[in-house]
N, C-alpha and C positions, 0 to 999 in steps of 0.2 A: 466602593467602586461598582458602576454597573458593570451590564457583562458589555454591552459595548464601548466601554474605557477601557476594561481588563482589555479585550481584542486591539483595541488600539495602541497599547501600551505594549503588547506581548511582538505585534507587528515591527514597532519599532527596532527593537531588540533580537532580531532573527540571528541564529547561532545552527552548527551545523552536526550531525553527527552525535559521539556523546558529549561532547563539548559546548557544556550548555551552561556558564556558571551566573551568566544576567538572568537567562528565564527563570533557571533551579533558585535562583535567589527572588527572584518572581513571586515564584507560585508557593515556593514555603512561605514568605511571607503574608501570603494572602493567609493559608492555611490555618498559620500557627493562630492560637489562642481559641481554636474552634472546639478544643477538646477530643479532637481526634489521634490517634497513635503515629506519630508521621517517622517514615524507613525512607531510606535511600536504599534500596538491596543491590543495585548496579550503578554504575558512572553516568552519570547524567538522569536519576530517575528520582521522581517521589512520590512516595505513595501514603496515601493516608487511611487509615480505616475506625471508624465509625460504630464500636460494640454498644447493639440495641438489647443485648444478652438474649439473643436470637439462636438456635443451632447453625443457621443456614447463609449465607454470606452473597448478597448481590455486586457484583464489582462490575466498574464502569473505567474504559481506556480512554484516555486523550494521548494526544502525540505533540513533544514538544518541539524537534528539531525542523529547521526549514532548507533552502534549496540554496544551492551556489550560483544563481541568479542575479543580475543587474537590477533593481527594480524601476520600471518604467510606467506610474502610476500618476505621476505627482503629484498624489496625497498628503495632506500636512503629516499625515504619522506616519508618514514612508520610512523604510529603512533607514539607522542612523548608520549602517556597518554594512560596506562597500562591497559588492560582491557577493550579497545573502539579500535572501528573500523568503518573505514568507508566500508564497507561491503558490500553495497545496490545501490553502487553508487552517491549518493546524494550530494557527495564532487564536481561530473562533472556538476551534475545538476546545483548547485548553481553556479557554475563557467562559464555553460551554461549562467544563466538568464544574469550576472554581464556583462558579453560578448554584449547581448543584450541591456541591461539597457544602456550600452556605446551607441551602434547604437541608441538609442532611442534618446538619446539627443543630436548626431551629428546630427542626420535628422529628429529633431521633423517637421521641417516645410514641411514634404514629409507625414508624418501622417496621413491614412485616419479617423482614428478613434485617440484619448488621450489612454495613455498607462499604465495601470501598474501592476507592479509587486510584488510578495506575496512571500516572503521567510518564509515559516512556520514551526516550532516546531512540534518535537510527532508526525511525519507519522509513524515512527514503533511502538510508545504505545498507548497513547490515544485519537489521531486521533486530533490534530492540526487543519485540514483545518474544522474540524465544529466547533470550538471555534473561529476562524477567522471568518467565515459566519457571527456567530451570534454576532461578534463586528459591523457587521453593515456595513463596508466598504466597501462591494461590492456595495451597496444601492447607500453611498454617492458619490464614484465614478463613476457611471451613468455605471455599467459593464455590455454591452450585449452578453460579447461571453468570454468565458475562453478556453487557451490551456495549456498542458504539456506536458513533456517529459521524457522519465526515457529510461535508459541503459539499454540492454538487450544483453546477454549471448546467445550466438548459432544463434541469427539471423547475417546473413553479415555484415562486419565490416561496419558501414558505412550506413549501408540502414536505411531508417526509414519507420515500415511499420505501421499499424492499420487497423481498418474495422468499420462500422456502429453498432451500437446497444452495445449486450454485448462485452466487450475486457475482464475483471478482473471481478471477483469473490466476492459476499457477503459473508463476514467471520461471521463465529459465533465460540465462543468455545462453546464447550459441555463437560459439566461436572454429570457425572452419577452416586449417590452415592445412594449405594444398604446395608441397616441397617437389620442384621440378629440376631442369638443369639449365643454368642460362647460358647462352651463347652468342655469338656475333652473328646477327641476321644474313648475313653475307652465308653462314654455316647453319642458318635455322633447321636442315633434315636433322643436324647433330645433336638438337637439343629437347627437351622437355617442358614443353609448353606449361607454364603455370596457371597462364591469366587467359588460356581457351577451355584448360581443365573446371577452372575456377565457374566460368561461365557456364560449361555443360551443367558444370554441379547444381549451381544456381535455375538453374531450366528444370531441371528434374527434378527438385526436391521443393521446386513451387509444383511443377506438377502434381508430386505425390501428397501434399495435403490437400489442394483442389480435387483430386480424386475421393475424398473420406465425403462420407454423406451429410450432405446441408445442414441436415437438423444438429449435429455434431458441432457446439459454436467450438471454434481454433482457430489459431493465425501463428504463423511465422511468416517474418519479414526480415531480410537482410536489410540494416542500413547505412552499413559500409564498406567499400572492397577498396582493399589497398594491394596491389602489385606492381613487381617489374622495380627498376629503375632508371633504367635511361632507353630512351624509343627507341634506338637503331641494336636492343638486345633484345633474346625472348628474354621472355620473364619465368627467373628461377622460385618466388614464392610467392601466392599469393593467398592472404588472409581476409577473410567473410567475418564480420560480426551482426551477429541479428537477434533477434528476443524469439521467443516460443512460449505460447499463452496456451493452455488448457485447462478443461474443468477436474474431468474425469483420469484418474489412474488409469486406466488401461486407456485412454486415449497418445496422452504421454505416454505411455507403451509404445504402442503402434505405431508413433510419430518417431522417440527415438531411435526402434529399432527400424523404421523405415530411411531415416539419414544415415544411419549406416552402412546399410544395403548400398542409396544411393554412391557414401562412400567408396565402398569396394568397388561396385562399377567402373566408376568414373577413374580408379584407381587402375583397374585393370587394361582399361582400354586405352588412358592416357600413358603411363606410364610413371606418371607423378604420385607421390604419396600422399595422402588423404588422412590426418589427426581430424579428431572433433573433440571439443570440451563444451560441457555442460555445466552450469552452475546451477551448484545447489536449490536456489532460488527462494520465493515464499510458497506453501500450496494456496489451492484455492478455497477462497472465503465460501464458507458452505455452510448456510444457515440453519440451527438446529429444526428439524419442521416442528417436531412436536412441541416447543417453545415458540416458534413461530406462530402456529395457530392458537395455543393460551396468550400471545400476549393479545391476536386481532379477537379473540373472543372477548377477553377480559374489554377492553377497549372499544368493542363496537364500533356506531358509529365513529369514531376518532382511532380507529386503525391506520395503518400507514395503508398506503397506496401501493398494489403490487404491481411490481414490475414484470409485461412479457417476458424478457429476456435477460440472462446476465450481461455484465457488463466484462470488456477485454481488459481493464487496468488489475493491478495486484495489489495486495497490500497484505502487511505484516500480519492484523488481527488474527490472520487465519492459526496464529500458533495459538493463540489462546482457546479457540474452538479445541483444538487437536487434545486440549487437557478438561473444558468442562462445556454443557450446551450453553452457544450463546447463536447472538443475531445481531448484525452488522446493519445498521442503516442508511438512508442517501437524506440530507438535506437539503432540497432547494436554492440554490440561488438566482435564478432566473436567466434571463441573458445578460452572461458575463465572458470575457474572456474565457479560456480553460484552463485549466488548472494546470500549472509550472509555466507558465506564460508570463515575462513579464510584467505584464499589463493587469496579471487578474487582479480583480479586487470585486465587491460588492456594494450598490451605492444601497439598497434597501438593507441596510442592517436591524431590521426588523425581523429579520429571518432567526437574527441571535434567539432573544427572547422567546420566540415559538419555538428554535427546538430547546432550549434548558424545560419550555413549561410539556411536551413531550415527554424528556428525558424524567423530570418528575413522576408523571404515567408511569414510567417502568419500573422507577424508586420503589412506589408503594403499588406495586401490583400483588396480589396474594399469589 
């Protein structure tokens, strides 16, 4: 199978979560007979690795799970499974690694480093690649450098670019639920306004990150407020959900303990009570530099393309950094939809083939 069958084939079949048993039955299958060691260490994952009798270990992520999406392409290998989509790209990804995993064991014996590869669960929920870390594998596999790759909308079809340090964004949701007292409008001095509280809040705490200094990329955005229940009452609760993107730890500092602040405020002067919850979230994709610049040295001319600026989206990879150096890349796809759209798709699938023959690049780099 090429890589762009694999892609077409893995599309169809989109699954969500760790509940992956068509792809997992997929991609071992492509796998098996390659001579590699193949593990499932977690629910929905497999991995295969590649002993060139090397000390040092190169591993490489794909991500297999897709979106709970309609898809709206109508592509002949569009979704067969109502309500998923592959939307994110992850269907190229894996079809990327599978591509590679082939190369890996026609030319193990050209190997500077033993190989292998992570197909893992829950990149879009609840973050697969730190459940894989903490199965241990990276450890037992002697992994000194991790890479990946992900599809990307509006850069050149084809290019692959990246840059040192931050690339993607530490996500948090934020959830703001502001408890007043509701009353009969007729009686509004008697009660506790929720959904003016809710508003102040919402006014000040865009304030207080437009205050942080420009060169500082961050964003929180509320995008959704629910209060009240019936018009002729004030509104006794109302609940804020919004995301919170930064690069840096102490920026996230700054920002949490500044929603707080706003908190208390708003708390004080309304009279309404003011929770906030944070999620856990992913950190941010932060590229090893000093791997960074051996891979554009090694590479030269055919270096990726550095990006000005990070990008505001998140993603899981970041737990794998957090355990060995690696470097996260963007793939090209040109102008296309965006990515969780139901519409995205790519009509240059030529873009596959450039990055598997990249991804070879990083294979055998010393």
């Amino acid at each position: 199978m090429s890589v762009v069958q694999d892609r077409r084939a893995l599309h169809a079949i989109p699954e969500l979560d760790d509940q992956l048993p068509e792809t997992v039955s997929y991609v071992r299958g492509a796998l098996e007979g390659l001579g590699g060691v193949l593990t499932s260490p977690i629910p929905g994952s497999v991995c295969v690795f590649f002993d060139a009798g090397k000390q040092e270990t190169a591993a490489f992520r794909a991500d297999l799970d897709a979106l709970p999406v309609e898809e709206r392409t109508g592509a002949a290998y569009a979704s067969r499974h109502p309500g998923k989509m592959h939307a994110c790209g992850h269907d190229g990804h894996t079809a990327m690694m599978l591509a590679l995993a082939k190369y890996a064991h026609a030319h193990r014996s050209q190997l500077p480093r033993n190989a292998l590869f992570l197909f893992q669960p829950a990149e879009e929920t609840t973050g697969g690649a730190e459940r894989l870390c903490r199965s241990g594998i990276l450890e037992r596999c002697g992994v000194t450098r991790i890479f990946g790759l992900h599809l990307w909308p509006g850069l050149a079809a084809g290019t692959v670019a990246s840059r040192p340090g931050p690339l993607m964004a530490r996500s948090n949701e934020v959830t703001i639920t502001l408890t007043g007292r509701s009353v009969h409008l007729s009686r509004a001095a008697e009660g506790r306004d929720a959904l003016t509280a809710g508003m102040d809040y919402l006014r000040r705490a865009y304030a207080m990150v437009d205050a942080l200094p420009a060169k500082e990329p961050r964003v929180l955005r509320f995008g959704k407020m629910v209060s009240g229940t019936v018009r002729n009452a004030v509104s006794g609760k109302t609940v804020l959900e919004g995301s919170l993107r930064t690069y840096r730890e102490e920026t996230y500092r700054c920002l949490r303990e500044g929603l707080e602040r706003v908190g208390a405020a708003v708390e004080r002067e309304s009279g309404c009570t003011v929770e906030m919850a944070l999620s856990a979230g992913y950190p941010a994709v932060w590229n090893h530099e000093a791997l960074y610049e051996a891979v554009c040295r090694e590479l030269g001319r055919e270096a990726p393309l550095e990006l000005e600026a990070p990008a505001l989206a998140a993603e899981d990879f970041s737990f794998y950094q957090q355990r060995v150096p690696g470097v996260f890349f963007f793939l090209g796809t040109g102008k296309t939809p965006e990515l969780h759209a139901p519409d995205f798709d790519f009509d240059d699938e030529r873009v596959l083939p450039r990055g598997v023959e990249f991804l070879k690049k990083l294979l055998l780099l010393e």
